[in-house]
N, CA, C and O of each residue as an XYZ file, in Angstrom:
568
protein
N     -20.495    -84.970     72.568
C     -21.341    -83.796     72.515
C     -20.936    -82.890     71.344
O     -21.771    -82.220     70.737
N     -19.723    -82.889     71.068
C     -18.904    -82.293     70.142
C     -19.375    -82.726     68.846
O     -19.449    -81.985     67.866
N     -19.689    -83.946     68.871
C     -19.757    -84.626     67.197
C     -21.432    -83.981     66.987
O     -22.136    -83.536     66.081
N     -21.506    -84.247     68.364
C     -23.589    -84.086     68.005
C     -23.886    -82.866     67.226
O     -24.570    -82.821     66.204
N     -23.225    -81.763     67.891
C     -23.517    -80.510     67.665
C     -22.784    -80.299     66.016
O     -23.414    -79.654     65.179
N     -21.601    -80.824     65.719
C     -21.329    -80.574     63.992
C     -22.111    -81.524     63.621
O     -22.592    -81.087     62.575
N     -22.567    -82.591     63.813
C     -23.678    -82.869     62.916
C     -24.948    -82.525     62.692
O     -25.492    -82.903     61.654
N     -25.460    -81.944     63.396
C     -26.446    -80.795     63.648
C     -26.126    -80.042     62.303
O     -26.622    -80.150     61.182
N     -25.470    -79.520     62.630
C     -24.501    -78.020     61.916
C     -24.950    -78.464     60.431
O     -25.849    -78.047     59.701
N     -23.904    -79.544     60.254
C     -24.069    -80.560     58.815
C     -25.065    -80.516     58.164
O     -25.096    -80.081     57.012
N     -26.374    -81.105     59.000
C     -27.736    -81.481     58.835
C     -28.667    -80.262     58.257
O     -29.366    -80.237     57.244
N     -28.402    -79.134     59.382
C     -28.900    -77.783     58.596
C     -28.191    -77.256     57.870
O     -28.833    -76.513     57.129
N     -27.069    -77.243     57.663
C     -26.805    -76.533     56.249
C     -26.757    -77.251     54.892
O     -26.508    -76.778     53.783
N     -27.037    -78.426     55.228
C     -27.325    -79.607     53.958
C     -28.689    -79.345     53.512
O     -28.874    -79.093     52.321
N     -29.805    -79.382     54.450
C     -31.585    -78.435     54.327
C     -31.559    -77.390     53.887
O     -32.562    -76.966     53.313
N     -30.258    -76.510     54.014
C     -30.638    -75.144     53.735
C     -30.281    -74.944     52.007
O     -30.828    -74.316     51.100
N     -29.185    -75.746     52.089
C     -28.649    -75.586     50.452
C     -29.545    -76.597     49.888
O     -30.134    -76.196     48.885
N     -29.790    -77.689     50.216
C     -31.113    -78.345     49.282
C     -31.750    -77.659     48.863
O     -32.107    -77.604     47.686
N     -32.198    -76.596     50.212
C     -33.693    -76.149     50.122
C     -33.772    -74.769     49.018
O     -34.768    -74.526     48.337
N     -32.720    -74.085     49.012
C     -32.640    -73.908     48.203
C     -32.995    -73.514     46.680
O     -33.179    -74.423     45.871
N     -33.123    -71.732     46.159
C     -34.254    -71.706     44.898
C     -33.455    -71.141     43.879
O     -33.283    -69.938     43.682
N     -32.655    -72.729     42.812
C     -31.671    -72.267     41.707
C     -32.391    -71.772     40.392
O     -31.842    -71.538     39.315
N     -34.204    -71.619     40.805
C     -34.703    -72.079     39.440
C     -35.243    -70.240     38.844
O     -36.203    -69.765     38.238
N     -34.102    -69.774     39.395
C     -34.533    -68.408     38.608
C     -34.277    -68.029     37.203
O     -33.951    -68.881     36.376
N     -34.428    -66.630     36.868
C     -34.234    -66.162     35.496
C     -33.006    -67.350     34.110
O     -31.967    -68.002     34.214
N     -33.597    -67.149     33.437
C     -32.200    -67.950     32.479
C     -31.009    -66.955     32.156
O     -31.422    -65.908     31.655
N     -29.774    -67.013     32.300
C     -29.146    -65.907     32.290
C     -29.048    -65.407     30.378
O     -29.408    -66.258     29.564
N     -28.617    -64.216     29.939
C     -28.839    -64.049     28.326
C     -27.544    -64.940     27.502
O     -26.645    -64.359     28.109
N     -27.076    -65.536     26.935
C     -26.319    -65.921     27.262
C     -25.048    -65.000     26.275
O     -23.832    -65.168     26.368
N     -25.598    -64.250     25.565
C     -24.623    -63.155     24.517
C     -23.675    -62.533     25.726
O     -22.489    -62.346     25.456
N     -24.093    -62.252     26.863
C     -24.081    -61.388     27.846
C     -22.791    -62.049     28.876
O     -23.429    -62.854     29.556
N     -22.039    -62.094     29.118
C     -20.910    -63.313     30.377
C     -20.987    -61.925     31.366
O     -21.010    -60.713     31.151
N     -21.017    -62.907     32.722
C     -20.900    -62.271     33.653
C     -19.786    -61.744     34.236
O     -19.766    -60.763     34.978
N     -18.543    -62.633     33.773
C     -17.202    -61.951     33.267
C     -17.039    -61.151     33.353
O     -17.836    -60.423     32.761
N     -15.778    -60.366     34.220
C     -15.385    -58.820     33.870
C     -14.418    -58.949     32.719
O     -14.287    -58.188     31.761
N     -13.670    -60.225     33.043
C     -12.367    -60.240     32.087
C     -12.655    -60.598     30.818
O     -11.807    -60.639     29.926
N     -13.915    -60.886     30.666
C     -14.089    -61.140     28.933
C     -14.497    -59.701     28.327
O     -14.944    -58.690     28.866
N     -14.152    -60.021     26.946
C     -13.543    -58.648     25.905
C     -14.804    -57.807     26.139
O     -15.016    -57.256     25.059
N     -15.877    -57.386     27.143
C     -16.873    -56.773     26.940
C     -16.356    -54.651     26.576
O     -15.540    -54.102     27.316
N     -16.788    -54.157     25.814
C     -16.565    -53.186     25.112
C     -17.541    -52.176     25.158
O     -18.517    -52.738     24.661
N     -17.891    -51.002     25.455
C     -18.621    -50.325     25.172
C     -18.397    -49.324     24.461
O     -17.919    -48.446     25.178
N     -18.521    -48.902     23.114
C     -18.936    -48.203     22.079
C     -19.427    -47.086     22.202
O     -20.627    -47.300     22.375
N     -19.186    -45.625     22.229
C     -20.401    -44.592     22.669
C     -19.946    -43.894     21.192
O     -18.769    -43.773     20.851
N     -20.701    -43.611     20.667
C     -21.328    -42.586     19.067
C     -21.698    -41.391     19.087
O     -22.858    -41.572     18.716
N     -21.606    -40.211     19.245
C     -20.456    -39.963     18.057
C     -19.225    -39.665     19.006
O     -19.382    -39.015     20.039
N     -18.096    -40.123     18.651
C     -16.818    -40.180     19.274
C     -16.442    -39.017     19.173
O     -15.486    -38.733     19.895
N     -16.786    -38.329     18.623
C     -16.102    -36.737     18.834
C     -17.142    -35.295     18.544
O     -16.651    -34.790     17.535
N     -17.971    -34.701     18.849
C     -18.648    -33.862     18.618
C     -18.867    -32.610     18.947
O     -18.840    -32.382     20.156
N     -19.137    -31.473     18.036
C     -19.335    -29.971     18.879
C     -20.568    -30.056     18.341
O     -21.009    -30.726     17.407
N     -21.321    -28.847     19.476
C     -22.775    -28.548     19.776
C     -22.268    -26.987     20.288
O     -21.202    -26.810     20.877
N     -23.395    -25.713     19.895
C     -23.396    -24.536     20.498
C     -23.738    -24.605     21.787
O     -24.348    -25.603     22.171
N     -23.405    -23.540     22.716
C     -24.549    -23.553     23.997
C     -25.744    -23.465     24.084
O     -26.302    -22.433     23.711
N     -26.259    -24.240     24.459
C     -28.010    -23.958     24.275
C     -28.048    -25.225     23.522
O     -29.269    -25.383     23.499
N     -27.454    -26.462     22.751
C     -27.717    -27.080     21.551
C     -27.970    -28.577     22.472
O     -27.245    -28.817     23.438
N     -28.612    -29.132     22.225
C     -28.651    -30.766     22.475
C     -28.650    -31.522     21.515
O     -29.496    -31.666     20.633
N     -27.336    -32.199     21.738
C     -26.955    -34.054     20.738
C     -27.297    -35.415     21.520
O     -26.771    -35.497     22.630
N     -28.117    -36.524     21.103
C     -28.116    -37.668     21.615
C     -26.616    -38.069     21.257
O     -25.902    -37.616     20.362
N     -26.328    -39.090     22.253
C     -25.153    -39.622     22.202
C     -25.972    -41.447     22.452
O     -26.910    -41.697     23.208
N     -25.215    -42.462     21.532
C     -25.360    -44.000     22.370
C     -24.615    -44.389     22.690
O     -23.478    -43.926     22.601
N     -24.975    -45.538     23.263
C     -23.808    -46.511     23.357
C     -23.971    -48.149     22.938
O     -25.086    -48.669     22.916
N     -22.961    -48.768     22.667
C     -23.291    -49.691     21.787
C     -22.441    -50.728     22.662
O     -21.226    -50.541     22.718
N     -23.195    -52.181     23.583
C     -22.349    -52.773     24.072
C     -21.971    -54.313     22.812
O     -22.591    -54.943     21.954
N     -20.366    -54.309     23.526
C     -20.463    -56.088     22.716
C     -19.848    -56.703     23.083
O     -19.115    -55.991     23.769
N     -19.384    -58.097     23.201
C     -18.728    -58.943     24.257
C     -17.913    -59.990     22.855
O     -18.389    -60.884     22.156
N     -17.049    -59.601     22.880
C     -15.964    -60.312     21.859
C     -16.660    -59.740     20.577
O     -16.890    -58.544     20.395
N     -17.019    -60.938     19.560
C     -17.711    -60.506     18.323
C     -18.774    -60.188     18.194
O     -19.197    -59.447     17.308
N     -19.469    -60.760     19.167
C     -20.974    -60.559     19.604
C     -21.894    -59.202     19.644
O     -21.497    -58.461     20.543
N     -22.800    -58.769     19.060
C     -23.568    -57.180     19.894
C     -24.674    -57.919     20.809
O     -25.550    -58.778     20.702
N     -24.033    -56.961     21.892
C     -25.412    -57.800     22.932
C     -26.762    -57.007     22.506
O     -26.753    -56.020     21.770
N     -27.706    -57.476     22.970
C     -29.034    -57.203     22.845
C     -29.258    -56.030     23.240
O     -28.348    -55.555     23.920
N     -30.144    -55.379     23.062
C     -30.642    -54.332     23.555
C     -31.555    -54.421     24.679
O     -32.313    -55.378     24.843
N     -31.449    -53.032     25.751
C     -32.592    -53.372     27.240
C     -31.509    -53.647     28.015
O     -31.678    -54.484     28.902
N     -30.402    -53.128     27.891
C     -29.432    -53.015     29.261
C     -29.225    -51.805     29.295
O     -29.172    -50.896     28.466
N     -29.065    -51.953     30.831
C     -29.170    -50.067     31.508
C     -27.816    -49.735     31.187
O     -26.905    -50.543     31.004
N     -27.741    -48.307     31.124
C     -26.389    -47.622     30.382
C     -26.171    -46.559     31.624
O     -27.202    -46.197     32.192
N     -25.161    -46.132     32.000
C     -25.211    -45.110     32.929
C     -24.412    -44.183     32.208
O     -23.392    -44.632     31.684
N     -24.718    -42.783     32.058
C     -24.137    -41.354     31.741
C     -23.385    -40.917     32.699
O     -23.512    -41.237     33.881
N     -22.208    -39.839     32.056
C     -21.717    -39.037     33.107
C     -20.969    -38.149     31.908
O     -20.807    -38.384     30.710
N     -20.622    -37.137     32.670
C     -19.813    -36.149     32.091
C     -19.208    -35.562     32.745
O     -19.832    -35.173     33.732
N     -17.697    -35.113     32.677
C     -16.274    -35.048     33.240
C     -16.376    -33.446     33.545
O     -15.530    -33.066     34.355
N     -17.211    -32.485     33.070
C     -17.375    -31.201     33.361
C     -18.894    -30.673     33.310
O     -19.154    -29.934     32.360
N     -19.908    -30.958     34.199
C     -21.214    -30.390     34.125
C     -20.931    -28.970     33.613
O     -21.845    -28.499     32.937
N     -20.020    -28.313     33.767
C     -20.537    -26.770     33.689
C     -20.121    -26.419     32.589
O     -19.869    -25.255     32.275
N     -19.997    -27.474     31.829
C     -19.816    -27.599     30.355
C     -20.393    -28.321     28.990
O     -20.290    -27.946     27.822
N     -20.980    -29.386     29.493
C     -22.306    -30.217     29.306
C     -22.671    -31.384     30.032
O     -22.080    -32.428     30.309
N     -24.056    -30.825     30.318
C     -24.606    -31.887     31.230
C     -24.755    -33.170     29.994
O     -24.485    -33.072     28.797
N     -25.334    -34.500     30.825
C     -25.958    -35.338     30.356
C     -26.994    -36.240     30.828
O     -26.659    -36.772     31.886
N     -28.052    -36.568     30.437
C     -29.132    -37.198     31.067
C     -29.083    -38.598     31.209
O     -28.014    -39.176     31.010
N     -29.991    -39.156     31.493
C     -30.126    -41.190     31.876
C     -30.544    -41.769     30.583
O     -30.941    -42.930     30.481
N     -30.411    -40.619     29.215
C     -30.985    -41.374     28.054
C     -29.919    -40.755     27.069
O     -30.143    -40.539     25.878
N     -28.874    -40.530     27.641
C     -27.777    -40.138     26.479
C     -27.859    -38.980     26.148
O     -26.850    -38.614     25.544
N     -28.874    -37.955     26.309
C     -29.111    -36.795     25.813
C     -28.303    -35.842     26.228
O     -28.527    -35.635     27.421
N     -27.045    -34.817     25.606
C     -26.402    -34.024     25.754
C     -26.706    -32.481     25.725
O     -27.154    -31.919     24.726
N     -26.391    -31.778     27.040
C     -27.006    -30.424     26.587
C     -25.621    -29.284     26.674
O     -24.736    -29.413     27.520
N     -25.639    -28.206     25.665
C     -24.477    -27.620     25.785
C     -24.524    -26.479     27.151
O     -25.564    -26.037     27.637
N     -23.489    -26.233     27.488
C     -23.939    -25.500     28.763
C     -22.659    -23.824     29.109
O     -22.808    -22.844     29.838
N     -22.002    -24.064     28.565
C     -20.594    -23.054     28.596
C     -19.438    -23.730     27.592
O     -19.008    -24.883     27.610
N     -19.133    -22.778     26.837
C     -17.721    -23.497     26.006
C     -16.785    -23.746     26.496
O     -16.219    -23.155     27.415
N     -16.414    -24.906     25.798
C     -15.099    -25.917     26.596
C     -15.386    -27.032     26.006
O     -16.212    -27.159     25.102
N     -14.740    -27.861     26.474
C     -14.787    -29.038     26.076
C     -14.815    -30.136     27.503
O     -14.658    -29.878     28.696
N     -15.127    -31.635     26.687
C     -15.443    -32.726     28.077
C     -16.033    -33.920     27.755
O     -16.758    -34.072     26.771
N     -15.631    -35.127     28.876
C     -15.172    -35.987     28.108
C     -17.188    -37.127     28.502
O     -17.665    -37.609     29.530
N     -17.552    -37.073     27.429
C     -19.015    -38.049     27.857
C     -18.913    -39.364     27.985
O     -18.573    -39.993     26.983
N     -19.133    -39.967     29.025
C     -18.586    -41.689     29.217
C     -20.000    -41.847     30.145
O     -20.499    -41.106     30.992
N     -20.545    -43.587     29.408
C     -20.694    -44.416     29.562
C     -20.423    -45.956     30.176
O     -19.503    -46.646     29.738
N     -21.284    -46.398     31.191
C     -21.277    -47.322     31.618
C     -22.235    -48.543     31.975
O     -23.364    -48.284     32.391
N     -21.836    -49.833     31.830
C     -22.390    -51.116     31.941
C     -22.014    -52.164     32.216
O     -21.670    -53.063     31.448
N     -22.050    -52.155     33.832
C     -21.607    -53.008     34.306
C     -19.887    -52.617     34.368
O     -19.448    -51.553     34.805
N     -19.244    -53.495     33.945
C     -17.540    -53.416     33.793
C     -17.072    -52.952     32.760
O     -15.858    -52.768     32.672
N     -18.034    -52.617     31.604
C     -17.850    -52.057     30.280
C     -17.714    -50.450     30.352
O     -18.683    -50.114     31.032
N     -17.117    -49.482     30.053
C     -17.454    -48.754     29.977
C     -16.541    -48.108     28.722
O     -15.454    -48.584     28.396
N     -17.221    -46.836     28.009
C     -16.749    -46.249     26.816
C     -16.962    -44.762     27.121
O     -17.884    -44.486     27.888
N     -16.226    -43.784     26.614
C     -16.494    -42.397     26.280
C     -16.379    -41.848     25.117
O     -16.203    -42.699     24.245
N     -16.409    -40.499     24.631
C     -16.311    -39.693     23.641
C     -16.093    -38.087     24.155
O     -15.723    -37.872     25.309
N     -16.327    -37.092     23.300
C     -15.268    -36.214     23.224
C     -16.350    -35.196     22.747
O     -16.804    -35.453     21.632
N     -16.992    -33.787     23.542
C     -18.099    -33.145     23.325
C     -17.647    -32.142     23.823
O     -17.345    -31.819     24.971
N     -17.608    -31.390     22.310
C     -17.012    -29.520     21.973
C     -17.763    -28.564     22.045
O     -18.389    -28.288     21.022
N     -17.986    -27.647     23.381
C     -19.508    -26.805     23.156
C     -18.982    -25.217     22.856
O     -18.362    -24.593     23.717
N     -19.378    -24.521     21.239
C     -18.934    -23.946     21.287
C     -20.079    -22.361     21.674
O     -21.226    -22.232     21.247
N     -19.441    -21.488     22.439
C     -20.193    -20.303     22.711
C     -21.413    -19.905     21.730
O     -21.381    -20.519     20.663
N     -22.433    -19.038     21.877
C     -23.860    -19.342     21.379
C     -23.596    -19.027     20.004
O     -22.733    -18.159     19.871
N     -24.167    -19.554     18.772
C     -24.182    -19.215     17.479
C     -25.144    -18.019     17.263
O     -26.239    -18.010     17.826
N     -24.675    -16.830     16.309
C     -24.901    -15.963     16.157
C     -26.048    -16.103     14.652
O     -25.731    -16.541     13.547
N     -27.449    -15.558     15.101
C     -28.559    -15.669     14.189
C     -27.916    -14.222     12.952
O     -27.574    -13.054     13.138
N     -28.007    -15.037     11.833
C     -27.701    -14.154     11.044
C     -29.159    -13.148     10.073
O     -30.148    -13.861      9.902
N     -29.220    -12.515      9.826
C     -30.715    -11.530      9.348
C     -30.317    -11.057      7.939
O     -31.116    -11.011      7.004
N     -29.353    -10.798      7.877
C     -28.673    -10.738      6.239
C     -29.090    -11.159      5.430
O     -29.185    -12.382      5.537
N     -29.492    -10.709      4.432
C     -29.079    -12.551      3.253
C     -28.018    -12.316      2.440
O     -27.399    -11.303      2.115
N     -27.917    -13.832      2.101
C     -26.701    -13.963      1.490
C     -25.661    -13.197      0.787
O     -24.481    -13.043      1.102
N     -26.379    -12.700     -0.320
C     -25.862    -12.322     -1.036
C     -25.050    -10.606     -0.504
O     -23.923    -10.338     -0.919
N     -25.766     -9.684      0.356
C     -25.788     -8.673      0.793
C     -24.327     -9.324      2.087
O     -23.769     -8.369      2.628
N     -23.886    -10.445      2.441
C     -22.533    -10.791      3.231
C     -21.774    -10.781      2.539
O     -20.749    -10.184      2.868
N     -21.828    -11.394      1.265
C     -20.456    -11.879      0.548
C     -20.628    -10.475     -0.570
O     -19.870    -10.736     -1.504
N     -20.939     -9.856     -0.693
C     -20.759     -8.351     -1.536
C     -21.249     -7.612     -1.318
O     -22.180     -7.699     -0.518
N     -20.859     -6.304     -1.982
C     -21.881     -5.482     -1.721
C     -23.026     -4.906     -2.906
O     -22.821     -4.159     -3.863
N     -24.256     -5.539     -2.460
C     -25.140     -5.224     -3.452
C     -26.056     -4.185     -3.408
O     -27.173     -4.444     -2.961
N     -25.856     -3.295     -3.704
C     -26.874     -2.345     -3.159
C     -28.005     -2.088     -3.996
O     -28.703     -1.099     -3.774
N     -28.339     -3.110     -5.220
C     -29.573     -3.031     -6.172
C     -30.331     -4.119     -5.652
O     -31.384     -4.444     -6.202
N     -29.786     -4.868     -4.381
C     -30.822     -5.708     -4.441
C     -31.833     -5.498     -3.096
O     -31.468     -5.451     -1.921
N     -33.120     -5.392     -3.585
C     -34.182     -5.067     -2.586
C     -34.149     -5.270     -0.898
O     -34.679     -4.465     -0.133
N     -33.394     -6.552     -0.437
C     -32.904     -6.699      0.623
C     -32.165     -6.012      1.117
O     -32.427     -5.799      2.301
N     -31.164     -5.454      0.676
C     -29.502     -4.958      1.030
C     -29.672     -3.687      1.333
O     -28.704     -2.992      1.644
């Protein structure tokens, strides 16, 4: 009774893995599914200041040994201090309070950051030039 029932057992799970549907997507092949292979992520510009109020795109650039993988892989954002700059699902950086903080990227097992300096609001200047750096008092502006 014993044998009947593992061969049973046998029988359906031999149908089930036959049955079976290997014939999906082709995988990319630039791409290894690998954590342990050299995959790298790249994020640009590695070090940047922006005023408050200012928005910088940031990318990221994946590659797997020598290789650049293709483009059309999802990237995930984050940033190490929101209340210092946020970041969006398309890299887009916004300045938010001065400080500094660290913008990282991720894909999959890859991941990269960079280094985003927000400095307090820049001051609109109304002057002109010449009336800052001397004092001109013949000229119609000044």
């Amino acid at each position: 009774m014993r044998a009947l029932r593992s061969a049973r057992l046998m029988l359906a799970l031999t149908l089930v893995l036959a049955c079976s549907d290997t014939t999906g997507p082709t995988p990319d092949p630039t791409l290894r599914r690998d954590p342990v292979q050299n995959a790298a992520l790249r994020v640009a510009p590695t070090n940047a200041t922006i005023g408050q109020g200012e928005a910088l795109r940031f990318s990221a650039t994946l590659t797997q040994g020598a290789a650049l993988v293709s483009g059309g892989v999802p990237v995930s954002w984050f940033s190490s201090d929101e209340s210092v700059a946020t970041v969006d699902a398309s890299g887009l950086v916004h300045g938010v309070n001065a400080g500094t903080a660290r913008i990282s990227a991720a894909v999959g097992f890859a991941h990269g950051s960079a280094t985003i300096t927000v400095i307090g609001m820049r001051k609109k200047v109304d002057e002109p030039l010449p009336c800052l750096l001397a004092d001109h008092p013949g000229h119609p502006k000044c």
